[in-house]
C-alpha positions as CSV (number, residue, x, y, z in Angstrom):
1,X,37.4,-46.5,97.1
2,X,35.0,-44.4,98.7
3,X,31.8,-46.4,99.0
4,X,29.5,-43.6,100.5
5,X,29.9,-40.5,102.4
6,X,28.9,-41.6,106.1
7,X,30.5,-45.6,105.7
8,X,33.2,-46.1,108.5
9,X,34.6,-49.0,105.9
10,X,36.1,-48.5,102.6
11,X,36.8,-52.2,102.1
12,X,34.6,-54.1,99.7
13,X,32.8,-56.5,102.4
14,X,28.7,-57.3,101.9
15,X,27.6,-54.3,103.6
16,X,29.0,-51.9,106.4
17,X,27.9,-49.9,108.8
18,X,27.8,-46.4,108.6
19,X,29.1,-43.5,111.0
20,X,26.4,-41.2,113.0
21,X,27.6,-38.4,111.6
22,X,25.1,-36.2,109.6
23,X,26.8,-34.8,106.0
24,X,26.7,-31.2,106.1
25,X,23.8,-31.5,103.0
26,X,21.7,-33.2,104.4
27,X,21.7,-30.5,106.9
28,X,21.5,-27.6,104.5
29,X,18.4,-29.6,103.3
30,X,17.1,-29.8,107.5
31,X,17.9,-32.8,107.3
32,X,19.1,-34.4,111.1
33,X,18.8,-37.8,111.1
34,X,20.7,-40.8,108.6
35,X,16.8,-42.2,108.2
36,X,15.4,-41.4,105.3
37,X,12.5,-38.7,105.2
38,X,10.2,-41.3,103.9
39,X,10.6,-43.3,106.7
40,X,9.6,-40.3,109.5
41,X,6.9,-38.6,107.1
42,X,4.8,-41.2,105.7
43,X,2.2,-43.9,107.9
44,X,3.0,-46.6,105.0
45,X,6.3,-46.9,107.5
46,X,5.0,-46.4,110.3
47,X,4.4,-50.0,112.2
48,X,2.0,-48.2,114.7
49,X,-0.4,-47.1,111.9
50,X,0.2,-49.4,109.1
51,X,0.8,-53.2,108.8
52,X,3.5,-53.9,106.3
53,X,3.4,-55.5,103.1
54,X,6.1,-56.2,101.0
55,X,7.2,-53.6,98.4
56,X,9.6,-53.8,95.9
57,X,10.6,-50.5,93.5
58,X,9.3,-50.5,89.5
59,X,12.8,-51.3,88.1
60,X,13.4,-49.7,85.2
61,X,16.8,-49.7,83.1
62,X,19.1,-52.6,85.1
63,X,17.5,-54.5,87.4
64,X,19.4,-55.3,90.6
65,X,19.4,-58.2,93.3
66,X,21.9,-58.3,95.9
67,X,21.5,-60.9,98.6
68,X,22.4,-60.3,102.0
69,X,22.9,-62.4,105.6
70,X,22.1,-60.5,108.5
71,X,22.7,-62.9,110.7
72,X,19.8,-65.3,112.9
73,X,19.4,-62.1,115.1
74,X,17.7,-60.7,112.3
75,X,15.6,-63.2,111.3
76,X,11.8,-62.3,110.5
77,X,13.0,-59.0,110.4
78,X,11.6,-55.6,108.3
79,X,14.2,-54.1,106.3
80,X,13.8,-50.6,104.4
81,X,16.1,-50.2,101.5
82,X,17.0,-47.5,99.5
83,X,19.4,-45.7,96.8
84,X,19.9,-42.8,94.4
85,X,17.8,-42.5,91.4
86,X,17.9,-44.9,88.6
87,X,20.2,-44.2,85.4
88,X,17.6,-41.0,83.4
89,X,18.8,-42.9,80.2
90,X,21.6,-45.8,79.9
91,X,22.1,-45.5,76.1
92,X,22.5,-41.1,77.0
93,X,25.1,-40.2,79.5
94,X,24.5,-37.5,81.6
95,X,26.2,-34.8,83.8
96,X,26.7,-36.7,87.0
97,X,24.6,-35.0,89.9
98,X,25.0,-33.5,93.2
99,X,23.0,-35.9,95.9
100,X,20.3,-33.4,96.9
101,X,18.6,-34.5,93.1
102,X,19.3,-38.1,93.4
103,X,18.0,-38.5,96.7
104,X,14.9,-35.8,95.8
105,X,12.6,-38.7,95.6
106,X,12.3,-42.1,97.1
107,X,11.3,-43.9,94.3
108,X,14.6,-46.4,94.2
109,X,13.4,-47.6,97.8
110,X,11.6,-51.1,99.1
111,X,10.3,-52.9,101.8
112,X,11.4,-56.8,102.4
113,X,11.2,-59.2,105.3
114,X,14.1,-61.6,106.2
115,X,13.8,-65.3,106.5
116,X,14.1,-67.4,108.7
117,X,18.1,-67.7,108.8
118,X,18.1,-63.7,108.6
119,X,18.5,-63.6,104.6
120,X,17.6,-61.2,101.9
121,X,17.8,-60.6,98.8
122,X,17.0,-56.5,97.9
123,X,15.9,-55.7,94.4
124,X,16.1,-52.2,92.7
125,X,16.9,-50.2,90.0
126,X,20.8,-49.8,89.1
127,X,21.5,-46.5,91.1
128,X,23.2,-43.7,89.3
129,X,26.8,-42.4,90.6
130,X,26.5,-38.8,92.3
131,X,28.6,-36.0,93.8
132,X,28.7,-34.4,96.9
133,X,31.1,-31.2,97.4
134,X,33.2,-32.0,94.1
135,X,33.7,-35.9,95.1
136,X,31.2,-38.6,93.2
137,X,30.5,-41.7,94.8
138,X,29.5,-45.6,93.2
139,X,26.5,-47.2,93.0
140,X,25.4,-48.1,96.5
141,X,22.4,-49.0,98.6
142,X,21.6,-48.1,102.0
143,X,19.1,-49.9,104.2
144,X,17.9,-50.2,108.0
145,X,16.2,-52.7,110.3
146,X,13.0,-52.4,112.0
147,X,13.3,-53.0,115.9
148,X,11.5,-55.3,118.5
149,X,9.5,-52.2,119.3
150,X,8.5,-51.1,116.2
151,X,10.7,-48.3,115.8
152,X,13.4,-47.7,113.3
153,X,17.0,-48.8,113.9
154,X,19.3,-45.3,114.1
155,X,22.1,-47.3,112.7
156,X,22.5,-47.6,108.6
157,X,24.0,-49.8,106.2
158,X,25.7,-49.4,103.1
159,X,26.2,-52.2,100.5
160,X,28.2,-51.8,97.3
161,X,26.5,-52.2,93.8
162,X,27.9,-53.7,90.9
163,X,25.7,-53.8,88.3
164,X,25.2,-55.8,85.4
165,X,24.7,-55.9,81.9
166,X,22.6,-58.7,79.8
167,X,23.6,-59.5,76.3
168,X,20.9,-57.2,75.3
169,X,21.8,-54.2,76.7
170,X,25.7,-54.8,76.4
171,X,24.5,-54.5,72.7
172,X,22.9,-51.5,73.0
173,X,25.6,-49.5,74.4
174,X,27.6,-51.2,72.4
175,X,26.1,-49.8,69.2
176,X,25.2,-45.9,71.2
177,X,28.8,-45.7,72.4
178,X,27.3,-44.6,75.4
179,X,29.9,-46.2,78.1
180,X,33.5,-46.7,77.1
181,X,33.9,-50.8,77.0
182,X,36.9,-51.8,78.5
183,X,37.9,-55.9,77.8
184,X,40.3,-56.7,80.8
185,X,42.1,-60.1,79.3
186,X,45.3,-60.1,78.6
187,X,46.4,-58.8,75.0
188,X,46.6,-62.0,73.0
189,X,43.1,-63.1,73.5
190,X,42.2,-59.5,72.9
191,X,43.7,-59.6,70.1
192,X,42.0,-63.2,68.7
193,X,38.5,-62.1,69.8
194,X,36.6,-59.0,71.1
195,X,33.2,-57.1,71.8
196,X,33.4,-54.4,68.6
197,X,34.1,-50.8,70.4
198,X,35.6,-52.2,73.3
199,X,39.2,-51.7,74.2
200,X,42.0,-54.0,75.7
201,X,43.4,-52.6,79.6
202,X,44.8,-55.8,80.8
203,X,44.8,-56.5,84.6
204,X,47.7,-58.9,84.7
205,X,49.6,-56.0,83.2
206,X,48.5,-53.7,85.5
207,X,49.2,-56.4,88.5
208,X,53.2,-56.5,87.5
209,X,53.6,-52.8,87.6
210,X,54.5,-50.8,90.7
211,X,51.4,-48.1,91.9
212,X,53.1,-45.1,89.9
213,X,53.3,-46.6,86.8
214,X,49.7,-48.3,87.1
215,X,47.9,-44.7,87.7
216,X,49.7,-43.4,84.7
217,X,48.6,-46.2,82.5
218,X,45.0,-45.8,83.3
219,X,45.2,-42.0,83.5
220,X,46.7,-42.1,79.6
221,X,44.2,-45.0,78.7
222,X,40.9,-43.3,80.1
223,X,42.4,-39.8,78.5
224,X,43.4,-41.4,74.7
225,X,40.5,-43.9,74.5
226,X,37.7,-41.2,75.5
227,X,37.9,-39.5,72.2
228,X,36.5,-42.6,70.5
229,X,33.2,-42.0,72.5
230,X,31.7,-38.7,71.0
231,X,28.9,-38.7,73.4
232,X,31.2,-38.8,76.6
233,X,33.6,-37.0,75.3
234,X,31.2,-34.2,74.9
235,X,30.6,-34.4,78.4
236,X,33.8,-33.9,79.4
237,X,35.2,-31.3,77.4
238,X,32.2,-29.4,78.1
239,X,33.4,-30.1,82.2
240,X,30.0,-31.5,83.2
241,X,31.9,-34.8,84.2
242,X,36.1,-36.1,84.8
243,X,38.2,-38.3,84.0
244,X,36.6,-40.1,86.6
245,X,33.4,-40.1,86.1
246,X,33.0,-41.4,83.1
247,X,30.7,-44.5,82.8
248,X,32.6,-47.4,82.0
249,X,31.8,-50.9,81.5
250,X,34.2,-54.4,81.9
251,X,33.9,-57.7,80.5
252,X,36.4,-60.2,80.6
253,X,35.7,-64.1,78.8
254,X,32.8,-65.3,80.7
255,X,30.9,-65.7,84.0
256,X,33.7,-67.5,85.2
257,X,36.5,-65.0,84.6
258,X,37.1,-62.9,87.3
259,X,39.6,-60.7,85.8
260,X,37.2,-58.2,85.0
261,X,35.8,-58.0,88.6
262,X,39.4,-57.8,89.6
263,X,39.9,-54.8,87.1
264,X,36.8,-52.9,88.4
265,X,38.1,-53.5,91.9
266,X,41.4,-51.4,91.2
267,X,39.3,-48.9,89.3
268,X,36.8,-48.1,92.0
269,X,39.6,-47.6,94.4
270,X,41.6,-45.3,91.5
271,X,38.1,-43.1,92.1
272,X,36.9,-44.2,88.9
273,X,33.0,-44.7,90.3
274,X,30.7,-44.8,87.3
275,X,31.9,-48.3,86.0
276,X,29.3,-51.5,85.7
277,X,29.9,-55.1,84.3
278,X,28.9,-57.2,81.5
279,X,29.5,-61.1,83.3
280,X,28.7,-62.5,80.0
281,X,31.6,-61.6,78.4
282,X,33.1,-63.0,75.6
283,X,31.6,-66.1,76.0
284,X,28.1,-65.0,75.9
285,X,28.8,-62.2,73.1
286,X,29.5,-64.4,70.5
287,X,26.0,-66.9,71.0
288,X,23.9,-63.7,70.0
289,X,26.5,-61.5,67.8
290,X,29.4,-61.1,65.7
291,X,33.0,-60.2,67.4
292,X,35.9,-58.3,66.1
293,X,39.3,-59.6,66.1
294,X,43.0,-57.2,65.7
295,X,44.4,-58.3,62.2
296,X,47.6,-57.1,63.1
297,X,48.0,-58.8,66.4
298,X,51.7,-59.3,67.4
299,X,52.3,-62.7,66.1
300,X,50.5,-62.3,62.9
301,X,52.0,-59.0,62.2
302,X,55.7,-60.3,60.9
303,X,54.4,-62.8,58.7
304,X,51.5,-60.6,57.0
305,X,53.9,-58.3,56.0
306,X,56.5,-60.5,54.7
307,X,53.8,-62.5,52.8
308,X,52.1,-59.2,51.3
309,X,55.9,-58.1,50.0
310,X,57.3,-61.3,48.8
311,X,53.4,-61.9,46.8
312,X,53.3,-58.5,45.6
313,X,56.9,-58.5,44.1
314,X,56.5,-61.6,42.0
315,X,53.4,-61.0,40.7
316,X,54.2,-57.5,39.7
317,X,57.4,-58.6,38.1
318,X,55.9,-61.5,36.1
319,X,53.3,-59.5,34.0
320,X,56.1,-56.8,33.3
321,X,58.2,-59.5,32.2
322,X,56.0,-61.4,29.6
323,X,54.4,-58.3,28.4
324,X,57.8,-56.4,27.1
325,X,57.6,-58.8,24.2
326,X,55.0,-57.0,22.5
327,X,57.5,-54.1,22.7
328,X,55.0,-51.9,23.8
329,X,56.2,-50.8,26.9
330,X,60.1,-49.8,25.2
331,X,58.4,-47.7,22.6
332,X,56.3,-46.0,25.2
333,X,59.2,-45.1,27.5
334,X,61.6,-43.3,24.8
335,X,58.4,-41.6,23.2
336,X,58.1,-39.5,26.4
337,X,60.9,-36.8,26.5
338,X,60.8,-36.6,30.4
339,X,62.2,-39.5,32.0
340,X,62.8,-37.8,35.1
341,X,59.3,-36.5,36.0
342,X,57.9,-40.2,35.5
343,X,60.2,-41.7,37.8
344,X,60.0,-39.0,40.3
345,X,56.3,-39.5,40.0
346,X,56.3,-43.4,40.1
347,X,58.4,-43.4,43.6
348,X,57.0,-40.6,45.3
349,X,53.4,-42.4,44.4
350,X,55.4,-45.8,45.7
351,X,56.7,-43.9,48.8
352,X,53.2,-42.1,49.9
353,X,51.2,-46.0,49.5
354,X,54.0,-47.7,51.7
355,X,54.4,-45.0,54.2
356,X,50.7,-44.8,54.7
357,X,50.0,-48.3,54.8
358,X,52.7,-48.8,57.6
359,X,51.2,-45.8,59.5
360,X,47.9,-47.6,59.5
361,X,49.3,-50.8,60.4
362,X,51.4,-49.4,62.7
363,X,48.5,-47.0,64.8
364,X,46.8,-50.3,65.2
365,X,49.3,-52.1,66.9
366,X,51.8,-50.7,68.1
367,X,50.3,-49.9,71.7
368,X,50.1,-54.2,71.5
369,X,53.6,-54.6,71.0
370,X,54.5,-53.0,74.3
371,X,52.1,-55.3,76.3
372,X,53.3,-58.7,74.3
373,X,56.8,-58.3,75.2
374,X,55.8,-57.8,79.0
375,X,53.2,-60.9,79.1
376,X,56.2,-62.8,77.6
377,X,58.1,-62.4,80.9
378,X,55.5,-63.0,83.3
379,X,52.8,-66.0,83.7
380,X,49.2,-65.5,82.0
381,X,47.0,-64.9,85.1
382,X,44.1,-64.0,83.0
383,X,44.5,-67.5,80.6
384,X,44.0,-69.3,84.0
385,X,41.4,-67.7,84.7
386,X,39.6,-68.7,81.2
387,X,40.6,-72.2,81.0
388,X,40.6,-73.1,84.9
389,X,37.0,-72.0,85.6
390,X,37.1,-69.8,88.8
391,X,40.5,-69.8,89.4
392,X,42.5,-66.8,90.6
């Protein structure tokens, strides 16, 4: 995963610190120092000229909290936050954007004190992904301390955002199709119950295969499953995003699933950096609105289609039995000099209604089938996680 462009960690810990090492953009821009221009131009940061106040961003679009410990040594400390611009539109995606336009202005920036015990808790706008040099980046935030003397820390910090969806706004890109909605539970519940225009990648599949065979899944997923969003698949036949860099969101069964946390985890370290969560989940969903459910789920899909043959053959054959008594049916038949051309008729109508009833039975689950028989084999991580509350 890469986090930022100047972090010395990729691993997801609370917040790292990052390298002295000025990007060359920021230089292009004459731009030599990691602090923010904000901080060097204007007296509102300036603790010789102005005493501080707290100031937090006008969030706009999803609102972000991420609580951080600093540590006692940084107790009663000023901190200045900030991060890229805020999503232009979240029900519209857009052509991800070089950093320079992101970063233009400073609006997505704040001022907070710690307490006591060093703690804080930073609120902004969700910050959009962006690209520098061809490589785009996740949502992050970068902040710095304010020293003993008054002056600036040199040294920056980089936390990692994840943000999150309510029930209102999951149903409003659910209805614009403006992220791709990815449920990471295993098929079966999938299959029982799901948010409508979302799609089943499950991560305790994922988890049994080797790295090879994982990348290709997603790769083919991402690639099939993108048609089905006109909007971002606009975008990316029109090259103005990737594969990658389409904006994605995960829900699993409620807050206390962790499967899809665990699923955005492996897709942020894939490079797949424009992805966001609804923690509601299932759960949640179906308090406020209706779910969908697969019809042809693997276990129900045997017994549908022997019960649909075996109630269509004896009801068709009764009626035709009682209703030759009339004789109707025998003078009808010998009337007609072409016996041929109604039977050819009769089974190639017979023969187009079955085949294209199987076809659309079959398109809707057969990419199920595949998964069922490999859950079968392996223990239900994802069901733990559901019924156990935390677990895994």
């Amino acid at each position: 995963m890469t986090s930022c462009l100047t972090c010395k960690s990729s691993k997801p810990v609370q917040f790292s610190k990052n390298e002295r090492v000025i990007p060359m953009w920021m230089k292009k821009e004459g731009i030599y120092s990691l602090l923010p221009k904000i901080l060097l131009e204007s007296d509102n940061y300036n603790a010789f000229k102005s005493k501080f106040k707290t100031r937090i961003p006008d969030v706009t679009g999803i609102k972000v909290k991420i609580p951080l410990d600093l540590g006692k040594s940084k107790k009663n400390t000023w901190v200045f936050y900030w991060a890229a611009k805020e999503y232009d539109d979240l029900l519209k995606p857009s052509a991800v954007k070089p950093v320079k336009e992101v970063y233009k202005t400073y609006k997505n920036s704040g001022l907070k004190k710690t307490n006591v015990e060093g703690k804080i808790t930073l609120e902004l706008s969700c910050p959009q992904t962006y690209r520098v040099d061809g490589v785009s980046y996740p949502g992050h935030v970068h902040f710095t301390t304010l020293k003993s003397d008054k002056t600036w820390e040199e040294d920056i910090y980089t936390s990692d955002i994840i943000c999150l969806l309510n029930n209102t706004q999951m149903n409003d890109v659910r209805n614009s199709k403006s992220h791709m909605i990815i449920n990471s539970l295993d098929n079966e519940n999938y299959s029982m119950e799901h948010i409508p225009n979302s799609y089943n990648l499950s991560i305790t599949e994922l988890n049994s295969m080797d790295k090879s065979k994982r990348n290709t899944k997603i790769d083919n997923f991402m690639r099939y499953h993108i048609k089905k969003y006109p909007k971002i698949y606009k975008l990316y036949c029109d090259e103005k995003i990737t594969i990658k860099e389409i904006p994605i969101v995960v829900y699993c069964y409620s807050y206390a699933c962790k499967s899809s946390n665990n699923l955005i985890t492996l897709l942020l370290s894939m490079g797949f950096n424009n992805v966001i969560e609804y923690p509601g989940g299932i759960l949640e969903w179906k308090k406020h609105y209706e779910v969908d459910s697969n019809p042809f789920s693997v276990k129900s899909k045997p017994k549908t289609l022997v019960a649909s043959s075996s109630n269509k053959s004896p009801k068709n054959k009764s009626p035709k039995k009682k209703s030759p008594k009339n004789k109707s049916p025998k003078k009808k038949s010998p009337k007609k000099k072409s016996p041929k051309k109604k039977s050819h008729k009769k089974k190639s109508h017979k023969k187009k209604s079955h085949k294209s009833k199987n076809i659309d039975k079959l398109n809707n689950i057969s990419d199920y089938i595949i998964i069922k028989k490999k859950n079968k084999k392996q223990p239900d991580v994802n069901e733990a996680v559901i019924f156990g509350f935390g677990l895994g």
